[in-house]
C-alpha positions in Angstrom: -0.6 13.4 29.6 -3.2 16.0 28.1 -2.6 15.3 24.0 -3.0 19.5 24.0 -0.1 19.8 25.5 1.7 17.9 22.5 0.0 20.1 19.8 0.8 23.2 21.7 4.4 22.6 21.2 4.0 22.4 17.4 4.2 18.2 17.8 2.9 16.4 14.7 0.1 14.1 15.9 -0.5 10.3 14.8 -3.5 8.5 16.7 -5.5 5.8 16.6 -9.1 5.2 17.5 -10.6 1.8 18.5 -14.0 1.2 18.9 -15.0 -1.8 22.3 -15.4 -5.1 21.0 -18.7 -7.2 21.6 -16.8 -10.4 22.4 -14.1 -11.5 24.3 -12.2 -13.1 21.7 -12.8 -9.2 19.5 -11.4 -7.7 22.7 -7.8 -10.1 22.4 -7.7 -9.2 18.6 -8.3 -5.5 19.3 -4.8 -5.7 22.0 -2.9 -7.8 19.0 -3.9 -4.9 17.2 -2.6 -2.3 19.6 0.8 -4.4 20.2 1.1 -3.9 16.1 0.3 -0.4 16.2 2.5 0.7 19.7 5.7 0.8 17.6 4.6 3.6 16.0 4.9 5.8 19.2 1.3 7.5 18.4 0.4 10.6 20.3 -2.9 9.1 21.5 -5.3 6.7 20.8 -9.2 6.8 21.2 -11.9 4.6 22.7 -15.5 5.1 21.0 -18.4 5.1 22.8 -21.9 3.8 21.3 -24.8 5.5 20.3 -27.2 6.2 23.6 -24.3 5.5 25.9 -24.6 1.2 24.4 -20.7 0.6 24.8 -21.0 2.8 28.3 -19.1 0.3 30.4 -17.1 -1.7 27.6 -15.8 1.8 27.0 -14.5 2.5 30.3 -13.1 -1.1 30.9 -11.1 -1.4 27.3 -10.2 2.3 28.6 -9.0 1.5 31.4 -6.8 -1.8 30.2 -5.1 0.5 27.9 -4.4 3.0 30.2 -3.3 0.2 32.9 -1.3 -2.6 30.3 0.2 -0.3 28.0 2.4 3.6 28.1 -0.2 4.9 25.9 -1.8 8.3 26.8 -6.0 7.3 25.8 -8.6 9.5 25.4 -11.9 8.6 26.0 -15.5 9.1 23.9 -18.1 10.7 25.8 -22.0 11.2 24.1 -24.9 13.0 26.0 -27.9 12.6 24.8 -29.3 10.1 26.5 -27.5 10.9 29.4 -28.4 13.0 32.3 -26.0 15.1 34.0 -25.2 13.4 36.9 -24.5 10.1 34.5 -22.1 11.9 33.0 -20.8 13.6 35.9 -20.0 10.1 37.6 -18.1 8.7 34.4 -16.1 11.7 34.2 -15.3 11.4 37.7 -14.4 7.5 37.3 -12.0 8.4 34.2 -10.0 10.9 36.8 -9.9 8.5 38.8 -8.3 6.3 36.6 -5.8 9.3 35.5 -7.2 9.2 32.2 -7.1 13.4 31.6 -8.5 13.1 27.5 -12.0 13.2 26.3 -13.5 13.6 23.4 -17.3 15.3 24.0 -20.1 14.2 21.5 -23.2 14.7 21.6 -23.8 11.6 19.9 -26.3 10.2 17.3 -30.0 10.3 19.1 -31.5 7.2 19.0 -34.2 6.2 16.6 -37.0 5.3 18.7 -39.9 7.5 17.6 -40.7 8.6 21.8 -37.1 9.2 22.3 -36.6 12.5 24.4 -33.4 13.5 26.0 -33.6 13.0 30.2 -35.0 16.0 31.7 -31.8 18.8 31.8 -29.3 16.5 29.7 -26.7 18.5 27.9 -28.7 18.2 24.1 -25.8 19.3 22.1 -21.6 18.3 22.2 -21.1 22.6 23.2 -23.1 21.7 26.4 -21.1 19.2 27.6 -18.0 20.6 26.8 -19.2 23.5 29.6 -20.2 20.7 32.1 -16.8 18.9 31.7 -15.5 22.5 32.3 -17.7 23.4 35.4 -17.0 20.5 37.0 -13.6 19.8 36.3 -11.8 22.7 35.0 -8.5 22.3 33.5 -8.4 18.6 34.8 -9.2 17.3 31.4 -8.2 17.9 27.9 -11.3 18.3 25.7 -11.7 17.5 22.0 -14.3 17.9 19.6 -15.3 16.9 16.2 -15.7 18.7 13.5 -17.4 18.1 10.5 -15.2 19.3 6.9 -18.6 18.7 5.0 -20.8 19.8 7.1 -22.5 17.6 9.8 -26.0 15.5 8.1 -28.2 18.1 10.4 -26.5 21.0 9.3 -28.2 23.3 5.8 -25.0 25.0 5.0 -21.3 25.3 6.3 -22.3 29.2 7.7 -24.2 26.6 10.2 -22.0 24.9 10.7 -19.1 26.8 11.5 -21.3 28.6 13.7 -21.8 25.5 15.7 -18.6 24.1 16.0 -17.0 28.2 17.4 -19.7 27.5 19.9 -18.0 24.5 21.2 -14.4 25.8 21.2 -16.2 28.8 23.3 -17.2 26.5 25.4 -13.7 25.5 26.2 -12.9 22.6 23.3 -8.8 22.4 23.5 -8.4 21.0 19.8 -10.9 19.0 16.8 -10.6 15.7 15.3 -12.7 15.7 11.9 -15.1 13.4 10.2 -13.4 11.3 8.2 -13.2 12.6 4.6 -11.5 11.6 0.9 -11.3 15.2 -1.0 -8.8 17.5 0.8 -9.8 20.5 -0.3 -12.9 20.0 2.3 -10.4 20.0 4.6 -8.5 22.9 3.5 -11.5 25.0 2.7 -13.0 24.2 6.4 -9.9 25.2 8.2 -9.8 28.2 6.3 -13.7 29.3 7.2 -12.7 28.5 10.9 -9.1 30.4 11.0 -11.1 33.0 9.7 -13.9 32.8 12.4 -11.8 33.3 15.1 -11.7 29.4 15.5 -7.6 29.0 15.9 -7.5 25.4 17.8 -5.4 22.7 16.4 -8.0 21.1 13.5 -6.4 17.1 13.2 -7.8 15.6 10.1 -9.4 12.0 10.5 -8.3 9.3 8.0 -10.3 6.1 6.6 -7.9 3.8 4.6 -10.7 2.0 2.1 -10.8 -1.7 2.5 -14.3 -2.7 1.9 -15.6 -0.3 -0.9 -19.0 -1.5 0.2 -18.8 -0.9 4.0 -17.6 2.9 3.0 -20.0 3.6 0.8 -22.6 2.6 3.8 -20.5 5.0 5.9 -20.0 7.9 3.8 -23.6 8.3 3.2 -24.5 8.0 6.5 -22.1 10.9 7.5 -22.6 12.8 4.6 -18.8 12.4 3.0 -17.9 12.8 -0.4 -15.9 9.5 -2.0 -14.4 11.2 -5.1 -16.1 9.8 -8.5 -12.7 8.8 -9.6 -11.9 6.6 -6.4 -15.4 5.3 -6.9 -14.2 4.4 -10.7 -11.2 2.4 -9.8 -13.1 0.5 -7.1 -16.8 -0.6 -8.6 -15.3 -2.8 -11.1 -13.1 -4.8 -8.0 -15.6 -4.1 -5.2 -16.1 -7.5 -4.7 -12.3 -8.3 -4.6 -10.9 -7.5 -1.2 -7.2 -7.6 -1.7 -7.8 -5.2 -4.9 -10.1 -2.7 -3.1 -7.3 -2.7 0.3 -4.4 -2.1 -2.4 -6.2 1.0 -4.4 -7.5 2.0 -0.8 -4.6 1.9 0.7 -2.9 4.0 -1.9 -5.4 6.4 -2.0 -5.0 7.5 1.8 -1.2 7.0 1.5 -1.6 10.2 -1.4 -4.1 11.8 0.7 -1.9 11.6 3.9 1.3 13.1 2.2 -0.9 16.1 0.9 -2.2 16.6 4.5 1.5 16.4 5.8 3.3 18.9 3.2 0.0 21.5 4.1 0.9 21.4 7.8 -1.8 19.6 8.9 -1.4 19.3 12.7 -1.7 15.2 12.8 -3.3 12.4 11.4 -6.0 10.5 13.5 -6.7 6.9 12.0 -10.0 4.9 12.1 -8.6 1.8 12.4 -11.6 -0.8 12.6 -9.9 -2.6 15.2 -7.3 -4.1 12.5 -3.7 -2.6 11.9 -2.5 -4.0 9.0 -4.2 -0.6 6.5 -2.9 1.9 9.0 0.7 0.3 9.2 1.3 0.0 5.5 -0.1 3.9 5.0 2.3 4.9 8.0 5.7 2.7 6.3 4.9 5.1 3.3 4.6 8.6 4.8 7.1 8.1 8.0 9.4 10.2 6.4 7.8 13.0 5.8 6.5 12.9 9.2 7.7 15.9 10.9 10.0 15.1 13.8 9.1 15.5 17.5 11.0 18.5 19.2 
């Protein structure tokens, strides 16, 4: 089922995204993880894709085991720029094939190698492969796109970037998850510049319960989010101290996620690191303020 359809009747969201596993063994933890998570009835849940297409067909084969061993509607990652068209074209094709009708479009992070150059006519930027998906498959598929609350690491200023992202829901995106963030009022401020742009698509924030202070750290400033200097307080002095940093992390997003829900936010989108037991104790807080289904 296209997840559009679910926000289009005014249906809070909860989703999970998974990223493919390297090993076989990651692979059976990541489906324990999913068994944990499927009582939770989530809207959807995501597949990553890798940098330079690296997780290209460990994308499409955890895809497609979701999509075969469980009831869960999956939407798949898609990057393009180091793909050429017809690359894309022919994974697209295999995911309708597989009756998988969700994709998220990314343009993705360009690889470092200093002679790196897109193929000759790739789509360069996430707005360009929203059109191709379009072109080539009309209505088939349900498009999402992210968006960036902070403004994405390339961008000078959030004029930019709002400018950037209408481009994309031009193009034909149906709805946005967002980078993961830790202040709501980024949130609330970007959904405001966008509403007031013209940009009226369903805007699902993305959520990071904290369980390695470290590992956060290394991903916030590679993304460009803000940790708040009062989260940062409480964690410094127990960084080392996993069980300490999960419990104040965990917390933390279960206060976040209840702000999100009494402001209407349209869903909350999870980035689980493959492991469930965060995102569970966050959702056994907030189900009941979860809005319910119609």
């Amino acid at each position: 089922m296209k997840i559009i359809e679910h926000l289009r009747r005014g249906e809070f969201s909860l989703s999970f995204e998974f990223f493919p596993p390297k090993t076989q063994e990651g692979e059976e933890e990541l489906f324990q993880t999913i068994l944990d998570l499927r009582p939770l009835n989530p809207t959807f849940v995501s597949v990553t894709y890798g940098a330079g297409g690296s997780t290209r067909e460990r994308t499409r084969r955890i895809a497609q085991r979701i999509h075969t061993e469980t009831d869960l509607t999956v939407m798949v990652h898609l990057t393009c720029i180091a793909h050429t068209k017809q690359e894309l074209l022919e994974m697209l094709t295999s995911y309708k094939e597989m009756g998988i009708q969700n994709v998220l479009a990314l343009r993705g992070d360009v690889p470092k190698a200093d002679d790196f150059k897109p193929p000759e006519g790739a789509c360069k930027h996430a707005d360009e492969l929203v059109s191709l998906i379009r072109e080539n498959f009309k209505d088939y598929f349900c498009v999402c796109v992210a968006s960036y609350p902070e403004g994405h690491p390339e961008s000078p200023n959030m004029e930019w970037e709002i400018k950037f992202f209408k481009k994309k829901v031009l193009k034909g995106a149906d709805f946005s998850i967002t980078q993961m963030f830790f202040d709501n009022s980024y949130y609330y401020e970007f959904v405001e510049l966008c509403r007031k742009e013209g940009i009226n698509i369903p805007i699902i924030p993305g959520i990071m319960p904290i369980t390695n202070f470290r590992q956060i750290q290394k991903f916030a400033s590679m993304c460009g989010a803000t940790i708040p200097q009062s989260l940062i307080d409480r964690m410094e002095p127990v960084a080392e101290k996993p069980e300490e940093v999960a419990k104040i992390g965990i917390e933390f997003a279960i206060r976040q996620c209840e702000d999100l829900i009494r402001n209407k936010a349209p869903g909350l989108h999870f980035y689980t690191l493959n492991k469930s037991k965060a995102t569970l104790e966050v959702y056994k807080a907030i189900s009941g303020l979860i809005p319910r289904q119609r």
